[in-house]
N, C-alpha and C positions, 0 to 999 in steps of 0.2 A: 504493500500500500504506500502509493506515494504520502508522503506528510511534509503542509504546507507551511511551515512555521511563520511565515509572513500572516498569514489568516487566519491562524489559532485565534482564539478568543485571548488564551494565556496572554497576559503583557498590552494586552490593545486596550486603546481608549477608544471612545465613541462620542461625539456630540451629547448634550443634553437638550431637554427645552430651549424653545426659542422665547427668547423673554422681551425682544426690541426688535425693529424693523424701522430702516430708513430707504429714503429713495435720494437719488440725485442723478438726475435726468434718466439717463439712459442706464444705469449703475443700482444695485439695489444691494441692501445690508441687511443679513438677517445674523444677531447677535443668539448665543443660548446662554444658557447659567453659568456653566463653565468655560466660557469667554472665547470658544471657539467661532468664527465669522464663516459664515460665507457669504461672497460677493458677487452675486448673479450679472453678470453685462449680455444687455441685448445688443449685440455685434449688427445682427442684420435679423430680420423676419424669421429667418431660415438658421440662422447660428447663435446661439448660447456661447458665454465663457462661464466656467466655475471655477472660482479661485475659493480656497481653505486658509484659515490661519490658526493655529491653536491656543495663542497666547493674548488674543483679545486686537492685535495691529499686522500690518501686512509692512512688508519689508520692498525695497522699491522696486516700482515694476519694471523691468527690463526683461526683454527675450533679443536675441539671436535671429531665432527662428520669424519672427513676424514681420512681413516687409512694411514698411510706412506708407506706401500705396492701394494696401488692401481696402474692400470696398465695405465701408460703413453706411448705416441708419435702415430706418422699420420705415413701415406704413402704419403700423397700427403695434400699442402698446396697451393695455387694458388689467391693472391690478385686481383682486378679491380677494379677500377674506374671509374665512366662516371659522368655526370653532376646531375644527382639525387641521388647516392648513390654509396656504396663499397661494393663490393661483394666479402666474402673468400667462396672456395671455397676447400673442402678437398676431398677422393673417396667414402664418401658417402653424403654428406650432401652441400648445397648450403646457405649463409649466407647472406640476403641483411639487410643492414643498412643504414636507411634513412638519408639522409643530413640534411632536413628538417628540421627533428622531433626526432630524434637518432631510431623513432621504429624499428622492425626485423623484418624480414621473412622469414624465415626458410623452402627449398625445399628438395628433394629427389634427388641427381644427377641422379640416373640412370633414373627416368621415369619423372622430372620437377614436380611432384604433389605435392603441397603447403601442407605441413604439421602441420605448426604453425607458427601463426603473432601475433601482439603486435596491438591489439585494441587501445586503448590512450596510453597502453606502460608505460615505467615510470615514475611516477610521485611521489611528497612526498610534505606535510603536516608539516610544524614549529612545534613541542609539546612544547609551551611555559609552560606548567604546569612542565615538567621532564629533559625536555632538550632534542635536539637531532631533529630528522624527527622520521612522520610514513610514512614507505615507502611502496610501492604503486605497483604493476604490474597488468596491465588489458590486457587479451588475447580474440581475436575472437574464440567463441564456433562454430567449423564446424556444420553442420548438420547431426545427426544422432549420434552426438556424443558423448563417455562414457567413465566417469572416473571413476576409481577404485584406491585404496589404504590408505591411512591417519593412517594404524597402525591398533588401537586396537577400533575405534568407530563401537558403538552398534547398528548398523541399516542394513539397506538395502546394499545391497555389492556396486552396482550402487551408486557414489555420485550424481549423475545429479541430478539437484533442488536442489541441499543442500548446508547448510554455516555450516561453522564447523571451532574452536578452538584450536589451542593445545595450553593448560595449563597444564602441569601434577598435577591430582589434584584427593584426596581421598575422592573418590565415594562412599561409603558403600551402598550395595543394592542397586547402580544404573539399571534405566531401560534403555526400550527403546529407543533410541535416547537422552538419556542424554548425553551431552556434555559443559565441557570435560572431560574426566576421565582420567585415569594414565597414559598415554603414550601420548609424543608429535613427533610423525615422519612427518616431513612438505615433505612426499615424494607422488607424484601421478600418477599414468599412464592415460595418455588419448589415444584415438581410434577411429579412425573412417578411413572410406573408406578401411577398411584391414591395417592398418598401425599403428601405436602405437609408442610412444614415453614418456616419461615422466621428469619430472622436478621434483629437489628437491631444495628447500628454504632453502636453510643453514644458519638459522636464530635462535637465541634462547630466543629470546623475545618473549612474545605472539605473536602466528600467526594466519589469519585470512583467510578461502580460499573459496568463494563463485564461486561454479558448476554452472551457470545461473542460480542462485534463482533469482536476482533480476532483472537482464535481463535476458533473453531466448539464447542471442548468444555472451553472454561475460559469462568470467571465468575470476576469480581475485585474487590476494592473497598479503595481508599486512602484516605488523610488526606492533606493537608501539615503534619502535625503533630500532638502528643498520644498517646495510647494506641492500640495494637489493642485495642481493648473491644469486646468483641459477647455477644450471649446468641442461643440455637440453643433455638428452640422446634417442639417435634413434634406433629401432631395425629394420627393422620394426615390428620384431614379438615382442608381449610382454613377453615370457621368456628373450628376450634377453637384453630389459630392464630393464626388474628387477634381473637379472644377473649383466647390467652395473652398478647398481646404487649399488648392494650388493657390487662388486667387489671396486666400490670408497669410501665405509661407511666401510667396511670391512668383510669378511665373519667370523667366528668363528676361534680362534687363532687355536683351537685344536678337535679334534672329543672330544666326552664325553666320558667316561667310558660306558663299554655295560651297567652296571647297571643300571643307569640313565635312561636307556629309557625301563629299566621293571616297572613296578605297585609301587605306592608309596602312602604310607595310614598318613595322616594328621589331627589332628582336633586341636581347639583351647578349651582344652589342655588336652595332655594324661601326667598325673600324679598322684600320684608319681609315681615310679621303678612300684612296682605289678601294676598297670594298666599297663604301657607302656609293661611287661614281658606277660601280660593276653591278650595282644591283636597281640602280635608277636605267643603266641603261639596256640591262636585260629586259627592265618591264617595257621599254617603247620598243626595243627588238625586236619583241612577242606581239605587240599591239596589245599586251595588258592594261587597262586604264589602273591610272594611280594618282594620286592629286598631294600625297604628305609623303618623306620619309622620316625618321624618326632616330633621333640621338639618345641614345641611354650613358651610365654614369661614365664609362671610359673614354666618354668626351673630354672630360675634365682634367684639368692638373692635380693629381692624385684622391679625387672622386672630391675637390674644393669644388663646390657651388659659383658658377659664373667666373669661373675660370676655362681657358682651353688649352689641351697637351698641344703643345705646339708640334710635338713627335709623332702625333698623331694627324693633328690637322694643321700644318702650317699657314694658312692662312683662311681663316675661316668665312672670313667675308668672301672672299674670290669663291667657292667654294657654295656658298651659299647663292650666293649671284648666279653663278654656272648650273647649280639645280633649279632657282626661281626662272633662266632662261630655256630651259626643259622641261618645263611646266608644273616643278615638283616645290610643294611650299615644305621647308625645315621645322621641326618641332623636337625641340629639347627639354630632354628633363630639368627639374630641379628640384632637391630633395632640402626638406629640414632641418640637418644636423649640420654644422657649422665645424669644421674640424679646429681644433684648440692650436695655433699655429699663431706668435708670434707678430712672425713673417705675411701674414699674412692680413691683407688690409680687408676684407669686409668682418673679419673675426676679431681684429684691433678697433674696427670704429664701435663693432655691437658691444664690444666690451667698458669702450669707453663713454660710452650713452648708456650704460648701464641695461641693453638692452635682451640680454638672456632669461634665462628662466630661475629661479630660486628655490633652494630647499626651506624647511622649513625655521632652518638655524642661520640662514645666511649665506648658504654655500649655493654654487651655482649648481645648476643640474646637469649632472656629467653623463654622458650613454654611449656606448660603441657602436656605430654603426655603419655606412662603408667606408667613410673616409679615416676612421679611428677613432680617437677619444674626441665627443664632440659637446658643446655647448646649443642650446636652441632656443633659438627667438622668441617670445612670448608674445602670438601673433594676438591675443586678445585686449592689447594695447594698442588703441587706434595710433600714439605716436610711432610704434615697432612697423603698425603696417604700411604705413604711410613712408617712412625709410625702406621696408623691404620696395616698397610698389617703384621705387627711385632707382633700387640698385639694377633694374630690368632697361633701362637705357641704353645700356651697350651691347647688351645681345637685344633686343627688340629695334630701333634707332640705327644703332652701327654696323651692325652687323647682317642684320634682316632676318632674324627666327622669328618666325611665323605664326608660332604656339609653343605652347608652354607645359609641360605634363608635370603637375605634381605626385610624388608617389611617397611611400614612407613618412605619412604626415599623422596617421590613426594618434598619435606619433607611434611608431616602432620603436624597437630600442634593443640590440641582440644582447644574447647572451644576459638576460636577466631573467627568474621565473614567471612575473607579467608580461613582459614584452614591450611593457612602455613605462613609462615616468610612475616613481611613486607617489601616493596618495596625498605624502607630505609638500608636492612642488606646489608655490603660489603661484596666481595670477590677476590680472590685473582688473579683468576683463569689464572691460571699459568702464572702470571705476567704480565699482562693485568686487571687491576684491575678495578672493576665494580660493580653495584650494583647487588640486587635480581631480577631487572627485566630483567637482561641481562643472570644471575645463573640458576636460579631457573630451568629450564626445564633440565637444566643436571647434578642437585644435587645429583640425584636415581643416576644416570649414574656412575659419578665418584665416589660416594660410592661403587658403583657395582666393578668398576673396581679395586678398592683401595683392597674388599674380594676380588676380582681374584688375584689379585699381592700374599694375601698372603697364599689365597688355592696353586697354584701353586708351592710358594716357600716353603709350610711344608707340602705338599703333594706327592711332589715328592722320592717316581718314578712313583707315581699314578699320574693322571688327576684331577685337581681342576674340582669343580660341583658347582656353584651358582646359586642360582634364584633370582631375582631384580621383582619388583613390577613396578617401574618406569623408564625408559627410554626414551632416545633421541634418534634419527639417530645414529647406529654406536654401540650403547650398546649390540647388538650380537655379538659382537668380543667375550665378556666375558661373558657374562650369557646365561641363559634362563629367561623363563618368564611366567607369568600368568596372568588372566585376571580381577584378581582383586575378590572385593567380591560379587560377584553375589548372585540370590537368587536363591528358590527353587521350580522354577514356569519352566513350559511346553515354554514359550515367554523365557524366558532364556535360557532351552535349545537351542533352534533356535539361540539365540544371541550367545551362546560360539562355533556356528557354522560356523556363520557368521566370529565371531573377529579371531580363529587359520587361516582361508584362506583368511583375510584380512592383517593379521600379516606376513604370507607368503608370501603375495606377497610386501609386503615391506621390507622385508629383515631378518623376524626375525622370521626364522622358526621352533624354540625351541622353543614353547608355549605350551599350553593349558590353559583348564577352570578350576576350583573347581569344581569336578564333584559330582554332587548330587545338587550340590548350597549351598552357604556359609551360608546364611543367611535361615530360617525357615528351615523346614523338610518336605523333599520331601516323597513321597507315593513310596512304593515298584517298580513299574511300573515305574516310573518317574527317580529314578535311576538306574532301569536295563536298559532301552532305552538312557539314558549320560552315563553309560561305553560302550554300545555298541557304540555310538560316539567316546568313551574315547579312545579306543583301536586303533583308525588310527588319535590321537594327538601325537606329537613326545614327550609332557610332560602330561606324565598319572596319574596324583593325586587327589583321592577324598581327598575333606578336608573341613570343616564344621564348624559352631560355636559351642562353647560351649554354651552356650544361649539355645540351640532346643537339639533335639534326637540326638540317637545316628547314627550313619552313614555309618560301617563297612558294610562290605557287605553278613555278616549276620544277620544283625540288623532288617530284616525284613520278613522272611518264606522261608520256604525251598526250592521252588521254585524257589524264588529270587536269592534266595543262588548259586543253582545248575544253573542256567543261566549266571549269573555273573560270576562262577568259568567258565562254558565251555567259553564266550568272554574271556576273560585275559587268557586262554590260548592260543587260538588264538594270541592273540599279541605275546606271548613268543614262538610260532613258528615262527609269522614273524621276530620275531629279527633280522637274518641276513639279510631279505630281508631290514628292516627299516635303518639294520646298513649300508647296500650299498649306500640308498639313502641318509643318514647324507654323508656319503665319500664324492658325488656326490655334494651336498651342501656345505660341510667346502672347495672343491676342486674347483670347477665350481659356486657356488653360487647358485645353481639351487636349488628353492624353494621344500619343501618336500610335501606342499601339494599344490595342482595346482587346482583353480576352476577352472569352465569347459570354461569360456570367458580365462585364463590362456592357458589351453588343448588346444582350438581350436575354435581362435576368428574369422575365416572364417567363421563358424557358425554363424547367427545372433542371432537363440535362446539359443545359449551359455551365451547372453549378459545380459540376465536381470536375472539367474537362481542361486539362491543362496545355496540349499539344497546338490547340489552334488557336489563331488571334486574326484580328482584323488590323490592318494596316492600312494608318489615314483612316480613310470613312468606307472606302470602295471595295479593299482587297485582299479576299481570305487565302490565308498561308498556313501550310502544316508541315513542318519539317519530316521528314525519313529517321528517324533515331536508332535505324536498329542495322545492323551489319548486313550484308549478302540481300535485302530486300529490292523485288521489284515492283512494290507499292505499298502501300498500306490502305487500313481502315482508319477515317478518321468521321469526326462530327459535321455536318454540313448546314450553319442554320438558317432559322426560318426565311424563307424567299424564293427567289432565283438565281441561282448563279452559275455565267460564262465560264466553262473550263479553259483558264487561260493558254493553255496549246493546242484545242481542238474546235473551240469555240460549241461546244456542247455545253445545253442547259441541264442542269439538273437542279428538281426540287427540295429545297434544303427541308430542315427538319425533322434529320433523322442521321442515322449513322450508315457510312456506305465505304466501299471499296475502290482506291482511286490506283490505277496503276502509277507508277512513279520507278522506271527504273534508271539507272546510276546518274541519266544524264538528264534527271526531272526531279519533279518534285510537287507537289499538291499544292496549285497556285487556282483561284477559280475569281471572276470581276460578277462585282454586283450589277442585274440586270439594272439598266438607264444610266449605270455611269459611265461618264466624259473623261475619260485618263487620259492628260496631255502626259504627250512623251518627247523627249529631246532626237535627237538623229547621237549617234555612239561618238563621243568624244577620247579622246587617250588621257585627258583630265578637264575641268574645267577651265571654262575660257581658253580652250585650243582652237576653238571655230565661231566664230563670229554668227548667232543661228537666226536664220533668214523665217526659216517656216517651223511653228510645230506641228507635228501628229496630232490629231484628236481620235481616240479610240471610244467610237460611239456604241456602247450594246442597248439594241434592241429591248422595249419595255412597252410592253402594252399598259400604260397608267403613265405617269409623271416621277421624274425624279429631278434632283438638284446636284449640281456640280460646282465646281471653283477649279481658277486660276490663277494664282499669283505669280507676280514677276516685281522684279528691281533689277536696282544694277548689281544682286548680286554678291554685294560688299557695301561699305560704307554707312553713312546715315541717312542720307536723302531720304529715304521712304518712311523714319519719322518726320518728316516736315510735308509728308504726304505725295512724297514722290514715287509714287508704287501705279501698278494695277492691279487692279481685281476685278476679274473676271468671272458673273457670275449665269451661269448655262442652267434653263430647267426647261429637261426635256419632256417631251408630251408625247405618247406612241399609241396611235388606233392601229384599228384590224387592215387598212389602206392607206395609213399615213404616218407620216413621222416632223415635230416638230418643234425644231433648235431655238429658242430665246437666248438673248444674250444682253445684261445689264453690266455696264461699266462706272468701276470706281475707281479713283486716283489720278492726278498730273503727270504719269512717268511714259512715255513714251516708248513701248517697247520696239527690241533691233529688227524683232519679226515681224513678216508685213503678213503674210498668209497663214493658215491650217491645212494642214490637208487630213480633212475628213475621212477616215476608216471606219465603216458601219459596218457592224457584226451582227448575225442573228437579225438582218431583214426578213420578215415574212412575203413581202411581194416584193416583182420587178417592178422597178423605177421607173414610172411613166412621163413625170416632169421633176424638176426642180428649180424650185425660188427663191432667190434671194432679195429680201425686203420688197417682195411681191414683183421680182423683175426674176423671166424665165433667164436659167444661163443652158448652154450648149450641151448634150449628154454625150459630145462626140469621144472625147477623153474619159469620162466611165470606165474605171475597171471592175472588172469582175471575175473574182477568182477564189470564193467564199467569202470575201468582204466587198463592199462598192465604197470605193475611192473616188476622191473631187477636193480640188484645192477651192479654198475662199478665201476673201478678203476679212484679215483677222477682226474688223468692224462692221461683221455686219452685225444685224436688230433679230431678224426671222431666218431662219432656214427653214424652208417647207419642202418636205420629200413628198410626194405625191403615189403611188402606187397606180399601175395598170390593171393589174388583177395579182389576187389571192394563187399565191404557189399553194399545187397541189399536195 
C-alpha cells in the first residue's frame, strides 16, 4: 500500500471558520479563527486565483510565471451569502465557499453541473526541518475522469493513476516514466462529463501532484514550501483552457524567424571548421534541405562560455559568413557554469560585480561541470541578467550566431548526489530573496530569458532564436525547447511523441525531441521513422552524442538517404502552412499540435489514444513506432479525411488499418482544407517564391482556412505589416466555392496560386473568377484539376458539368 505522508491527517492543519469577509474590487478576503486567509481574484469570467496564507498576511506577490500582458476583467460579478457559505458568482462560473471549512465548489452557471470541489481542501504541514509549510490541496476525482498535461513527462499522455514531480532535473538517457526530468510546468487539464477545466500551481518549490494513485476519487497536489497559489481556468472545451492558461503564462513575445522551423543538424561535437564545412556541404551535395548547423561545447576555449578554440576554429567570423552565404544560419551553445579562471575576463568581471551564486555562509557556489571547477550566475537578479544579455554582442553583432542553445541550466552540476546546487544557495530573485528551494525550478528559465534579452537586443532587425533545456511555466514567452537527452531505442521514439503533444498542451508548443536519440545509435529504420515524426515537430533537430555513430542523414544507405530527403521536404513545403499555425499560437495561444482528447474530447476514444495528433488545425499524423512494420492501426476521428498519398476519403470515427510501409507513414488532410504549400527549397530564402500551391480537398458543406505571410524575419508584421489570408470554402453536389478575405499592409513576393483540387466529385464545366469566366485550356487533370490564379482574387467559383459516375 502506497502511504501518502503528505495527506495523512497526522501533523496537518486545516482552516477553521470563517469569521470576516472583505471585498476590494475584483479581490475578495475570507479571514477564519485561526487566521488563515484566502484571497479569491476574479482574473476573468472564466479564471479564478486562490491564494492561502496561514499566518493571518500574505507575503509579496511576485510570480515568474505570469506574463504582465495577460488578459484581465468579468462581465458580470455577483456576491451571496446564506448561513453555510458565499457564493461569487460571475457569467460563466458559480463559486461556493464553505463557512465551515473554507472548501470550494466550483459550478457551470449556464447548466448548475458541478465541475470541481475541494475534497479536504486546504491544508498544510509545519516543515520544522527548513522553515515555512508544505502546503496541501486535495480535490474530489469525478468519475470517468482525465487528466492530461505536467509538460515534458515521459509516459502515458493520461495522468490518471499517477504521482508525479517537478524538479527540473538532468536526466541523461532517461526512460520511461522516469521522473523528474527537465521541465517543471505545475499546469493540468482535467475532464470529465464533456467539460474541462484546469488548474495551475504557481509554485516553485518542488511540487507534488497525485491523479488518484493513492485514492481512486481524490487528486492532490503539494509544495515543500511557499504559497497554495493556483488559478482554476474553465472552458468548457479544452482548447480553450489551455489557451486560458497560455494567455496568463504568456504566449511567445514574437513568431520565430521562418528559418527556425526548417531542418537543423546537431551533434555533440562537429569540429573543427573542415568537419563543420564537410557536413554543411554534404547536405547541398545531396539536395538535403537544412537551414541551422549547430556548435556544441568544443567550440570553446577549454569549454569557457563565449570564448573560441582558435585551434579549432581560426576564424570564426569568416566561417560563419561562408555558412550564412550557403544558406546555413550558426547556433551555439552556451552553458551556465562559468569556469573559476583568473585569467579569464567574463569570470573576473562576474566576480567583481559580485555576481555568482552564494552558499549559505558566504561562500560562492562551487560545481564541476565541463569546463571544471565553476562558479554560476545568479540569473534571478535582473542586474546579473541584464550583464549576461550584454556579454552576447560579440558572438551575436560580431560575429553573426544566429541562435543561441542553452543546455545544463536545470542547473546541472556533476559529480554530486542531487545533480545540482544545494538547498542552502541564495538568490536574489528579483528582490525577494530566497533560497535554492524556492530558485531552483526557474534557474533554466531566467537564464533562458536573460539569452532572449540579448539575442533580441544584437539581433535586431532579425528575431532572436533560443532553445533552453529547462523550464518553468511561462519560459515560452522566450525560447523553444527540447526534450532533453533521450536514447536511441523504438520506446523513445513513442516517448518524444508523447512529450511534443504533452508540451502542447501546456503551453509550450516550440518543442521537439533529439531525433535519432541522443544517446546510442539508432538502426537506419529507426531514424527514418523519428524524422518522419520529426517533420510535424515545430522544433526539427537531429542531434546525437558524440560517444556513438554518426547521425546525418546519410550516415546510413541510400535508401535511408533518399527517404529522409523526400520527408524534410515535405516539411519545407509545409512551411507556410506550419508558419500560419505558429501566427495562430504566438496570436491566440492555440496549441500547434493538438492530440486527439485536445481535437475532440466528445469522443471518449479520443481519451486514452496517444499515437495520433492533429497538426495546425488540418492535418492528422500517426507515427510507425514499431520495427519491420508495413503499417499500422491507428485512430481516425470524427469527419472526413484525404489520405495524404492516395487522396482517398475515409470516415473517421473509428479505429482502422492504414498501410504505411518504410517509405510512408499515416499522414491523412481534413476534408475542405486549403494547405498552402511552398515549391522545395534547400533552406529558407534560397528562392525568391513567385506562386504558392493551394491544396484544395473537396467538402460537400463549408470549411475555413488561413494564410499567413511576412517577410519572414524581423518586426514589420507587428506594426501590421503581414497578410492574412482568410479562404472559406463552400462544396455542393455540382459546385465548389473559394472566398477569400484579406488582412494586413505587407505585400506579399507571390503574385499567383496555383490551385490543386483533390477529391472533385464532377468535371469542371466553367470557372470564375470574381464572376469573370477564365480559359479551361491549361486544366490539368490527373487525379487532381490544376489552375493558377491571381493570388487576389474575392470568389473562385468551380462550376461542374455533370455528376461523375
Amino acid at each position: 500500500m502506497i502511504v501518502n505522508t503528505e495527506l495523512e491527517n497526522k501533523g496537518n492543519l486545516f482552516p477553521s471558520k470563517i469569521i470576516d469577509f472583505k471585498k476590494d474590487v475584483d479581490t475578495l478576503y475570507f479571514t477564519t479563527e485561526n487566521d488563515v486567509i484566502l484571497q479569491l481574484t476574479v482574473v476573468r469570467d472564466s479564471v479564478l486565483r486562490f491564494r492561502y496564507t496561514t499566518d493571518g498576511s500574505f507575503k509579496n506577490d511576485f510570480s515568474y510565471a505570469i506574463t504582465k500582458y495577460a488578459s484581465t476583467g468579468y462581465n458580470k460579478l455577483e456576491i451571496k451569502e446564506d448561513e453555510n457559505c458565499y457564493e461569487i458568482t460571475t457569467s460563466k462560473l458559480r463559486c461556493e465557499i464553505s463557512k465551515e471549512s473554507l472548501r470550494v465548489s466550483i459550478y457551470d452557471v449556464k447548466d448548475g453541473v458541478l465541475i470541481n470541489q475541494d475534497e479536504t481542501g486546504f491544508h498544510w504541514e509545519e516543515n520544522y526541518h527548513q522553515g515555512g509549510n508544505i502546503v496541501k490541496m486535495s480535490k474530489v476525482s469525478n468519475d470517468g475522469e482525465s487528466y492530461y498535461g505536467l509538460g515534458d513527462k515521459p509516459n502515458h499522455l493520461s495522468l490518471k493513476g499517477k504521482r508525479y514531480t517537478n524538479w527540473v532535473t538532468d536526466s541523461y538517457a532517461y526512460g520511461k516514466d522516469t521522473d523528474p526530468i527537465y521541465k517543471a510546468i505545475p499546469f493540468y487539464t482535467g475532464l470529465h462529463h464533456d467539460k474541462a477545466y484546469g488548474v495551475f500551481f504557481d509554485n516553485t518549490f518542488q511540487t507534488s501532484f497525485d491523479f488518484s494513485a493513492e485514492r481512486r476519487n481524490v487528486t492532490s497536489f503539494w509544495a515543500q514550501g511557499g504559497e497554495m497559489n493556483y488559478y482554476f481556468f474553465y472552458g468548457p472545451k479544452m482548447t480553450e483552457v489551455v489557451e486560458s492558461y497560455t494567455d496568463l503564462t504568456g504566449k511567445p513575445h514574437l513568431l520565430p524567424p521562418m528559418w527556425a522551423l526548417g531542418f537543423h543538424q546537431c551533434k555533440w561535437s562537429y569540429y573543427p571548421e573542415t568537419k563543420v564545412k564537410d557536413i554543411t556541404a554534404t547536405f547541398r551535395k545531396l539536395k538535403i534541405p537544412c537551414d541551422a548547423i549547430y556548435l556544441d561545447i568544443d567550440y570553446m576555449e577549454g569549454f569557457r562560455c563565449f570564448t573560441w578554440n582558435k585551434e579549432y576554429f581560426p576564424d570564426p567570423k569568416r566561417m560563419v559568413k561562408e555558412l550564412a552565404d550557403d544558406g546555413f544560419k550558426t547556433v551555439a551553445i552556451i552553458d551556465p557554469g562559468i569556469k573559476i579562471d583568473k585569467d579569464y575576463s567574463i569570470f573576473k568581471e562576474a566576480l567583481e560585480k559580485d555576481y555568482f551564486c552564494k552558499r549559505a555562509d558566504g561562500d560562492y557556489m562551487k560545481g564541476k561541470v565541463w569546463p571544471g571547477e565553476c562558479y554560476f550566475p545568479d540569473f534571478t537578479n535582473p542586474e546579473v541578467r541584464d550583464w549576461w544579455s550584454g556579454l552576447f554582442k560579440e558572438l551575436i553583432s560580431d560575429i553573426g550566431i544566429k541562435g543561441v542553445w542553452n543546455d545544463m541550466n536545470e542547473p546541472a552540476v556533476m559529480e554530486v548526489p542531487n545533480k545540482t546546487f544545494p538547498d542552502d544557495v541564495r538568490h536574489d530573485y528579483d528582490g525577494n530573496p530566497c533560497s535554492h528551494r524556492k530558485a531552483h525550478n526557474v534557474y533554466g528559465m531566467q537564464m533562458a530569458r536573460a539569452t532572449y534579452q540579448g539575442l533580441k537586443k544584437y539581433s535586431y532587425p532579425k528575431r532572436p532564436f533560443v532553445i533552453t533545456r529547462a523550464a518553468y511555466s511561462g519560459t515560452q514567452r522566450y525560447t523553444s525547447t527540447w526534450t532533453g537527452d533521450n536514447v536511441a531505442t523504438w520506446e523513445h521514439l513513442w516517448i518524444a511523441n508523447i512529450q511534443a503533444q504533452r508540451l502542447a498542451m501546456s503551453g509550450f508548443s516550440f518543442a521537439g525531441s533529439d531525433i535519432g536519440g541522443f544517446a546510442e545509435q539508432p538502426q537506419g529504420e529507426l531514424f527514418t521513422r523519428w524524422i518522419q515524426l520529426g517533420i510535424f515537430h515545430p522544433f526539427f533537430r537531429v542531434h546525437s552524442s558524440g560517444d556513438h555513430g554518426d547521425q546525418e542523414p546519410w550516415a546510413f544507405d541510400e535508401d535511408v538517404t533518399d527517404i529522409v530527403r523526400k520527408f524534410i521536404e515535405i516539411r519545407y513545403q509545409l512551411l507556410p502552412y506550419l508558419y500560419t499555425a505558429f501566427w495562430n499560437y504566438v496570436d491566440h495561444g492555440t496549441p500547434l499540435l493538438k492530440s486527439l482528447v485536445l481535437y475532440d474530447q466528445t469522443d471518449v476514444h479520443t481519451h486514452y489514444r496517444t499515437d495520433e495528433f492533429i497538426f495546425g488545425e488540418q492535418i492528422l499524423a500517426c507515427p510507425v513506432l514499431e520495427p519491420n512494420a508495413k503499417g499500422r492501426r491507428m485512430y481516425v476521428p470524427k469527419g472526413n479525411w484525404y489520405n495524404f498519398w492516395t487522396d482517398e476519403i475515409v470516415k473517421g470515427g473509428k479505429e482502422m488499418w492504414v498501410d504505411a510501409d518504410i517509405d510512408s507513414m499515416p499522414i491523412f488532410v481534413k476534408e475542405g482544407a486549403i494547405i498552402p504549400k511552398y515549391p522545395i527549397q534547400q533552406y529558407v530564402g534560397e528562392k525568391e517564391i513567385k506562386e504558392i500551391t493551394l491544396d484544395v480537398y473537396y467538402k460537400k458543406g463549408k470549411e475555413e482556412s488561413e494564410l499567413f505571410s511576412d517577410a519572414n524575419d524581423g518586426y514589420d508584421y507587428t506594426k501590421g505589416r503581414y497578410s492574412l489570408r482568410n479562404f472559406s470554402l463552400t462544396g455542393r453536389s455540382s459546385e465548389l466555392i473559394i472566398n477569400q478575405y484579406k488582412e494586413g499592409k505587407y505585400v506579399t513576393p507571390y503574385e499567383t496560386f496555383n490551385i490543386q483540387i483533390h477529391g472533385l466529385p464532377f468535371d469542371i464545366a466553367e470557372i470564375q473568377i470574381d464572376n469573370e469566366a477564365i480559359s479551361l485550356k491549361h486544366l490539368k487533370s490527373n487525379g487532381t484539376n490544376s489552375f493558377v490564379v491571381d493570388k487576389n482574387f474575392s470568389e473562385l467559383h468551380i462550376i461542374g458539368v455533370k455528376s461523375k459516375p
